[in-house]
Every structure is written in structure tokens, then in C-alpha cells.
N, C-alpha and C positions, 0 to 999 in steps of 0.2 A: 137417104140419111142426110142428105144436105140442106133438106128442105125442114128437119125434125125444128119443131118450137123451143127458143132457149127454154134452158133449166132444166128439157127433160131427157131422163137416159131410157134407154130399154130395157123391157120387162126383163129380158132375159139376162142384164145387168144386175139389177135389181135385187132378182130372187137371188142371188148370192151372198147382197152386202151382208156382213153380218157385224158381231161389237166384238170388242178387242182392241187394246193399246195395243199400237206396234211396239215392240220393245227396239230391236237394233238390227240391222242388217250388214251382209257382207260383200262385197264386189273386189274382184281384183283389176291393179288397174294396169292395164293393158300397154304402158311406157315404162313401166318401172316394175322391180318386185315389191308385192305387199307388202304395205308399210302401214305398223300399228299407229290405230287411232281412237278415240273413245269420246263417246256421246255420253251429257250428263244424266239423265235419269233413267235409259235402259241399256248401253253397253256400248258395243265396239263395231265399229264399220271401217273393215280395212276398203281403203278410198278410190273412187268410182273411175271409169273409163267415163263416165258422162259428164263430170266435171268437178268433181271432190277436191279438196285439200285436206294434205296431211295432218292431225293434229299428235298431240303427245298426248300417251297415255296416264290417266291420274290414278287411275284404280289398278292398273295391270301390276301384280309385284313384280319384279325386278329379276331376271335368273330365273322363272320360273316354267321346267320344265315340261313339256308336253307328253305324257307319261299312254300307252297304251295297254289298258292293264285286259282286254279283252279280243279276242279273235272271234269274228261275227261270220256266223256262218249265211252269207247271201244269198236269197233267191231272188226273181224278178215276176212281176206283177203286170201286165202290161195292157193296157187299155189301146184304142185307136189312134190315140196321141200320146201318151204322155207312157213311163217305162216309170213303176215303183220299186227302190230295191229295199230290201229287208231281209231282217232276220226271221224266223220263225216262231219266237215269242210275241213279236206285235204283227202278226196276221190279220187280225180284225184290225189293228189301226191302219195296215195299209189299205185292205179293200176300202176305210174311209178315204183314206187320201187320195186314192185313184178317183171314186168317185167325185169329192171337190174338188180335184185339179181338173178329171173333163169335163164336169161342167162350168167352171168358170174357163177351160179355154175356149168352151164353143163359144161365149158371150163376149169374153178378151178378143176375140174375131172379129164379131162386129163392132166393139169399138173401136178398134185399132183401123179397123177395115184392111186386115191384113192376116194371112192365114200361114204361119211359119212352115216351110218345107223339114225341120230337120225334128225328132221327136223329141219330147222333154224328159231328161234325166233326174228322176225326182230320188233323191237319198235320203231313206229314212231311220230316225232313230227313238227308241223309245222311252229314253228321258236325255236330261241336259247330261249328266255324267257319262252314258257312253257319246251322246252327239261331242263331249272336247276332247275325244279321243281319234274325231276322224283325222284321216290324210288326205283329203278333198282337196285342205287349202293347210301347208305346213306352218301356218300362224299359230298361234294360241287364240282359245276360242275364252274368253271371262264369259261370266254368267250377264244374263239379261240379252244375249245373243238369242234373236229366235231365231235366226237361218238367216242362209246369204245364197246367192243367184252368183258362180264362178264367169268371171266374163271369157276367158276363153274356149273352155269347152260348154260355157253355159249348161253346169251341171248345180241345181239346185239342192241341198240339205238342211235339213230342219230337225229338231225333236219335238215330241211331245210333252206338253208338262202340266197334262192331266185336264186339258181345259180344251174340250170340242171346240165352242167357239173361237178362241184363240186358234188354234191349230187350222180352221178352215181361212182365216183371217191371212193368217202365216201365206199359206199355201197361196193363196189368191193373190195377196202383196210379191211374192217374190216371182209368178205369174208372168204381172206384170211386168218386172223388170226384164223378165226371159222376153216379155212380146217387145218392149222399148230396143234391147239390143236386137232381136231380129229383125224389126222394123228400120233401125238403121245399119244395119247390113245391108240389108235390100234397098234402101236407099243410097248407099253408096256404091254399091255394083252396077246400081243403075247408070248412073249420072258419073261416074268414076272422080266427083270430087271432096275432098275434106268436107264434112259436114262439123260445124261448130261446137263445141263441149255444152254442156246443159248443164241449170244452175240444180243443185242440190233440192232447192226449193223445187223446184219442176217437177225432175224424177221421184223422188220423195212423197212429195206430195199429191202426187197424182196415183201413187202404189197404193198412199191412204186413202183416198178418194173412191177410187176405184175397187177398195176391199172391202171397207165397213164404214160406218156413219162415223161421225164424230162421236166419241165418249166423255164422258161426265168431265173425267180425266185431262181431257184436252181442253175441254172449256173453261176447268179450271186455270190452265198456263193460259191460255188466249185472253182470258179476260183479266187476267192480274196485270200482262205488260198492257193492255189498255188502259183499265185504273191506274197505274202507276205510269204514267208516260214512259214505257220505255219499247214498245214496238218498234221493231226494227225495220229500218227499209228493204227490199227488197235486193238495190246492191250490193248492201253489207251480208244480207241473209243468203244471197246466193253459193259463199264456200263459208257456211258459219259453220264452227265446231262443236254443234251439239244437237241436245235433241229437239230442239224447236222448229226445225224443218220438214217435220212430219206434221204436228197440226196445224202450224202456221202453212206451209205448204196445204194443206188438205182446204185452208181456209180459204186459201189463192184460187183455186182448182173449183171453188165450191161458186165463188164470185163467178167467177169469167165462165162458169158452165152457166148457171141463171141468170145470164146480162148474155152470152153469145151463140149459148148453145154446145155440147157436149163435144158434139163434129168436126169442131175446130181443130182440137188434139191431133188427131189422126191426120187433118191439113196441114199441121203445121211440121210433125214427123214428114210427113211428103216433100213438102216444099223447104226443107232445111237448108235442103243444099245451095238454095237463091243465093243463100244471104251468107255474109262475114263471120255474122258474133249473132248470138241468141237472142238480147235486143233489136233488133233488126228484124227478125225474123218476127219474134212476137208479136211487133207493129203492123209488121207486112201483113201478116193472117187474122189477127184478132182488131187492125183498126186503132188501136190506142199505146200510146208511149207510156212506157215502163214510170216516170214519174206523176204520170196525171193515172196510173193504174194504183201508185201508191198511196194517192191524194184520196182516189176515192175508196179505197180498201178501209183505209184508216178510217174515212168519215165514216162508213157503214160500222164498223167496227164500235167507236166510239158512241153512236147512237141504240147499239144493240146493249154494251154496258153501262153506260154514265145514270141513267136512271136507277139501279140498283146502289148508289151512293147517299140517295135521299132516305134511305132507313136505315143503311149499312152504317154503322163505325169501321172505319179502316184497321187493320192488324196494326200498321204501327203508330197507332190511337190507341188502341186497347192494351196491346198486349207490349213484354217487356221482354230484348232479348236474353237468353239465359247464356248459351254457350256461342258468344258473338264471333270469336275470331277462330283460326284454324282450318273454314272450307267447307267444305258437306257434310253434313250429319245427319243418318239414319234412323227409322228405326225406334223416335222415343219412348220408354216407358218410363212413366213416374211412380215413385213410389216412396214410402214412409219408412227412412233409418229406425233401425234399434234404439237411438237417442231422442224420436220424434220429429228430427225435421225430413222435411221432402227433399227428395233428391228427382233426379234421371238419369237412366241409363240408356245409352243411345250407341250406333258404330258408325266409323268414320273413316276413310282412307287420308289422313292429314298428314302423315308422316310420310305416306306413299306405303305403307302398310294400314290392312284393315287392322283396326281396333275397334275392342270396346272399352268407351269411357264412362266414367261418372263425372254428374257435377251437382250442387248443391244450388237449390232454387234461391237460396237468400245471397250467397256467397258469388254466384257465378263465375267466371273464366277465372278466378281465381282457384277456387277448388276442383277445379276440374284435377282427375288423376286417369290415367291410363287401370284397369283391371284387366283384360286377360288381352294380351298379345296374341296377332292373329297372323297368317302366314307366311310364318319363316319355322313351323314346323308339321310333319306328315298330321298330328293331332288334330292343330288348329288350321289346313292349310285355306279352307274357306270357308267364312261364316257367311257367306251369300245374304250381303245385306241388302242387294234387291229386292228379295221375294221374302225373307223369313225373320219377323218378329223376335223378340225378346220378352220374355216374362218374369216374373219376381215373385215371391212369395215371405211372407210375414217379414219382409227387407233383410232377408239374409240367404235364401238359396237363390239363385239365377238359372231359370234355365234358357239354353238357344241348344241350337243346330250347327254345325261346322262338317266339313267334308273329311273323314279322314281314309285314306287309302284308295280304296275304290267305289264306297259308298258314305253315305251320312251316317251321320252320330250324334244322340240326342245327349247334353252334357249336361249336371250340376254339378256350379262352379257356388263354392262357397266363400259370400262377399264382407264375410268377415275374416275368415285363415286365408284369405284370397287364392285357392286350388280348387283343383277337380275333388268331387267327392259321389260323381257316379257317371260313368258311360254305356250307354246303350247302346249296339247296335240289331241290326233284327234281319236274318237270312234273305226274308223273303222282300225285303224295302230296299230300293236302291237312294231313295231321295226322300229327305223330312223335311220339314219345314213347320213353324208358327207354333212353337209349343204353349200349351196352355194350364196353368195351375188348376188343380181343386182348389176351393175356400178351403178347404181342412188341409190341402197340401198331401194330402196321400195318393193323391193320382194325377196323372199330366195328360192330357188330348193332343193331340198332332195331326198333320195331313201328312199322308204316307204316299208313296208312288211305288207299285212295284216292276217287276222286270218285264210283263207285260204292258205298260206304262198306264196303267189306271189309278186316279187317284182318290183315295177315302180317308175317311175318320179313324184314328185307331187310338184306342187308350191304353196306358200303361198303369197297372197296379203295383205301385211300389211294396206293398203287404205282401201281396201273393206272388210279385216278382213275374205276371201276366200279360201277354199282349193282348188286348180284346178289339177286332174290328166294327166298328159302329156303324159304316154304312157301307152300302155293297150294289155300287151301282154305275151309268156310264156318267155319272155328271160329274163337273170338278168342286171336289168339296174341299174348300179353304179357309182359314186364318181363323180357325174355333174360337171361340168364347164360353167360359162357363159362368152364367149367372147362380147368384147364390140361391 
């Protein structure tokens, strides 16, 4: 292993990576009780025994209880390594999950070069609605959590949310983090001293590295703070509060594997205990100082995008903001008022409660107004503006998604009497998302998730009052469109 040529991993590596954004993960940290914190584009990571900082939550509402509206009846699944628990609705998903947890831990073995004694607790769930009802970890779980790796009992939980590749992604990321804490257990048993805290960027970014290639996704954030000068150094990014620590880490991870070779990793887990602080150590194993690592990141970085400026117009060249101030905004869809001008409808946590707003393309942050207030009731308690689109029809029905009770609920909110004026819910779906209009507006498409956690197409005929499922099968089918 010591002798492998940089840049290359093993096969046996390899055949696992798969595609998939990480959305967010969870660790508890081992000095203190978990303490909420939230990453901007997939969710919440209460913060690391490896070297996290706290942040404050923007999207978490306030008060808001952690309700368990189900009693799961557990069985155990158990492979050579690793222990599946489940209920007996998603059967088939765990026989998957056993299978990619053992095979990326034989491979996790050899890159670690480290073979964990204790077995792995994998908790399964078969959508996000029952996974934020576990007791694994007594936080609140918000959406765009795909699962967290427990640092004390290193008991891993995840749900499904209808996307194989995702879910093997998951499983192999949070893997990881099981082999990182094992590995420095046994390095400190060993040597019986403090080993140093690891930056975000590290752990992180080596969970991505190690689970799936970069996605389109990530190339998009990587190359914008490039174009835009605003990449972050590596000191600042080591306890940053958000989600940039996963591709930018992934990016870090990707360099020093093709410049030193993949082996080092597992050296540097070894020999931790040498050194003081994590800089120190990185120089000691990989040879090179964190700021002449940053110097050349960047120039690589900047040579892989600045070319794409010679035909590109920049967005803030072309384009004009509309809803400038107030924070993040989800979600947009445009569309044509009953009076003819355009508008958008977008959601937004700016209040610290999710809404949905409008605003007027000519008028901007002026006309913006608030339409349906989102959870501070059981109705609207969340429109999950991660995953689930918004739609409009002839500028006066809206429909979305919002969670009410224990399952979703497909809603038309009518954006002229500004109320509800139909709810759906459907026995056999625990989870909706991305509703989609007819051109004639007599019927809506959705992706449906049910209690076994597989997810398809299903349509609603508002005439015949119908559910009809459109496709029927293991692949995850998302975010419809109907062309006319």
C-alpha cells in the first residue's frame, strides 16, 4: 500500500463510489451535549468530536417539538460486520443496506488499513418522517438530514428517500466516519495520548471522497467561489458553518490524493498522536505547509475555471436581482398574475419561520408579501423547501406539499382569496413532494414515497377524485414535468 502510485485508489474502493450530494450529517460531540447547528444547503450537523463548531440554527423553528407518532416494531439483519435494524415494511431495503455497508467495509479496511473490532449498528428507516422520530440522538432531526454516525455508541441511522444511489452514498459516507472514530480510538489506546481535533474540511471531506465522485452539484459551488473570488482558506474553512465543507473538502481530499497518493490518509490517522494540532501533523506526513497547500489548491482551482469566462457572461452581468434582501430563498417558480404581469413564488426561512412569498419581477423587494405562513401550525408544520418544488396554474391556484400530522399533504392554496381550497392526503404515501400542474389544470403528478420507502409517479384526477400510479419500480422518480 505504501508503494501504490499517487492518485490511485483500489478497485475495491472504487466499485462502490457512487453519485449523490451529501445532504447533512450528524455526530455528537463527545465534551458537551448536542448542540443544534445547521448547514446552508442540506440541513443540520449537530457538531463533531473531530473538531466542529457550534453554529445557530436558521431554519430550525423555534419550540418545535419532537413528536413520535409511531412504534416500530424491530428486527435485526445481520451480516459478518455490520447489524441492520428494521422494521418489517422495508425488508428489501435493508437486505440493500447490509449489502452496501459490507461491501464498502471490506474496502473502508483497506483504505483505513484498519479493520474495526466492534460491529456496526446500522438504524434503518424507511422515509425521513419516521427517521425524525428516532431516539438515537434526542435533538430534532429538520429535513435534508441524511443520517448521522452517534459518536458514542457509534450507532449509525439513516432513511431512505427513494434514491438507491443516494442511500448507498449515505451508507458509505457515514461508514466512514464509523472507520475515522475507530481508527482514532485505536490510536489512542495505543500511544495513550490526546490526539489533536480534525478540521471539518478533513473529516468531511474525505467521507465525500471516499463515497461518490464529485456531482454536477458541487461543481457548481466549487466553481462560483472560484469565479467570484471568494474561496476560502483552508484556516477559515476548517470550523466553517456550512455546507461547503463537503465539496470543497472533497476537492482538498482529491488534490493531495493525485499529488501524494491515497496511503497517506491512513498515515496520518497513525501518526496523529506525534504531533500538537492537525497542521503539524499534515506537514509531518504529506511534506507541505498548509498555506503553500492553499496557494496551490487555488492555482489548480483557478486554472480548471477561468477559461469558461471567455464565453460565459457572469449572472451579475446578465441578470437582475429580484428578491434582494431577507436571506435564502427556495424554490422559485415564475409565473403570470391574473393582471398580466410576472411574478415569483419562492420559500424562505427569513423570519426564522418557513414561508411562502411572492414578489413581483418589475416591483421587486418592494412587493414582496408573505402568502401562506408555514410552521407554527399542525396544517402547514413543514413545506420541506429542500426537496419540494412549487407549482402554479393559470396564476391563481398553487399547489406545494407541507407535512401535516404524521404524513404529507398535497395542498391548493388559492392565490387570490389567499386559503386552502383542497387537501389531499393518501393512506398508502407517507411522503410527497414536487407537485406538478396539467396545462388544462385538471390533474397534478407528484412523486409519492410509501410505507415501504419506494418512490414513484402518481397522479391525481381532480374530475374523478383518483389516485393513479404511473410508475412502478426501484428507481427514484423525481421532480415531474408535464409538457404540453
Amino acid at each position: 500500500m505504501g508503494n501504490a502510485a499517487p492518485g490511485t485508489e483500489p478497485d475495491a474502493a472504487a466499485g462502490v463510489y457512487r453519485t449523490a450530494q451529501a445532504m447533512m450529517r450528524i455526530r455528537a460531540n463527545p465534551h458537551r451535549r448536542p448542540a443544534r447547528r445547521r448547514r446552508w444547503a442540506a440541513g443540520l450537523a449537530l457538531a463533531a468530536g473531530l473538531g466542529a463548531a457550534d453554529a445557530t440554527a436558521q431554519t430550525v423553528p423555534f419550540g418545535k417539538n419532537k413528536v413520535q407518532y409511531t412504534d416500530f416494531d424491530w428486527h435485526v439483519l445481520s451480516g459478518p460486520h455490520v447489524d441492520v435494524y428494521y422494521y418489517p415494511d422495508e425488508e428489501t431495503l435493508a437486505r440493500l443496506a447490509l449489502a452496501y455497508a459490507e461491501e464498502s467495509f471490506d474496502s473502508l479496511t483497506v483504505l483505513f488499513r484498519h479493520r474495526p473490532s466492534e460491529r456496526v449498528p446500522l438504524i434503518l428507516y424507511s422515509s425521513h418522517q419516521h427517521f425524525e422520530q428516532t431516539n438515537v440522538t434526542p435533538g430534532f432531526i429538520p429535513e435534508g438530514v441524511a443520517g448521522f454516525t452517534e459518536f458514542l455508541k457509534r450507532r449509525i441511522a439513516l432513511p431512505f428517500n427513494g434514491n438507491t444511489s443516494d442511500f448507498r452514498h449515505t451508507i458509505r459516507h457515514e461508514l466512514v466516519h464509523f472507520f475515522q472514530l475507530s481508527k482514532l480510538t485505536q490510536v489512542y489506546g495505543q500511544y495513550g495520548r490526546r490526539v489533536p481535533p480534525l478540521p471539518l474540511w478533513w473529516t468531511e471531506g474525505l467521507a465525500e471522497r471516499w463515497s461518490s465522485p464529485q456531482t454536477v452539484e458541487d461543481e457548481m459551488y466549487v466553481s462560483d467561489l472560484v469565479l467570484s473570488g471568494r474561496l476560502p482558506g483552508l484556516r477559515r474553512l476548517a470550523y466553517a458553518r456550512g455546507f461547503l465543507v463537503y465539496p470543497l473538502g472533497g476537492e482538498i481530499h482529491r488534490y493531495l490524493s493525485e499529488r501524494f497518493g491515497y496511503d497517506r490518509v491512513a498515515q496520518l490517522y497513525d501518526e496523529l498522536w506525534k504531533y500538537s494540532d492537525f497542521e503539524s501533523a499534515l506537514e509531518g506526513v504529506y511534506g507541505i505547509e498548509i498555506r503553500q497547500l492553499e496557494r496551490e489548491l487555488e492555482y489548480e482551482l483557478q486554472r480548471r475555471y477561468f477559461p469558461m469566462l471567455a464565453d460565459r457572461v457572469p449572472v451579475d452581468v446578465r441578470a437582475r436581482a429580484v428578491a434582494r434582501r431577507g436571506g435564502l430563498n427556495f424554490k422559485p417558480v415564475p409565473y403570470r398574475t391574473p393582471d398580466g404581469e410576472w411574478a415569483v413564488l419562492f420559500m424562505s426561512p427569513r423570519t426564522g419561520y418557513t414561508n411562502i412569498y411572492s414578489v413581483r419581477l418589475e416591483a421587486g423587494d418592494a412587493s414582496l408579501r408573505e402568502v401562506v405562513k408555514g410552521e407554527r401550525s399542525a396544517e402547514f408544520e413543514s413545506l420541506h423547501f429542500f426537496q419540494s418544488r412549487l407549482d402554479v396554474h393559470d396564476g391563481r391556484r398553487l399547489a406545494f406539499v407541507s407535512k401535516y400530522l404524521e404524513r404529507d399533504a398535497l395542498f391548493i392554496w388559492d392565490l387570490e382569496r389567499g386559503q386552502v381550497v383542497g387537501r389531499y392526503q393518501f393512506p398508502e404515501l407517507v411522503a410527497l413532494s414536487s407537485p406538478a400542474w396539467s396545462p388544462d389544470g385538471r390533474w397534478i403528478v407528484f412523486e409519492g414515497l410509501t410505507a415501504a420507502g419506494w418512490s414513484d409517479l402518481y397522479r391525481l384526477d381532480f374530475r374523478t377524485q383518483s389516485l393513479e400510479r404511473l410508475t412502478h419500480d426501484v428507481y427514484h422518480d423525481a421532480d415531474p414535468d408535464v409538457a404540453p
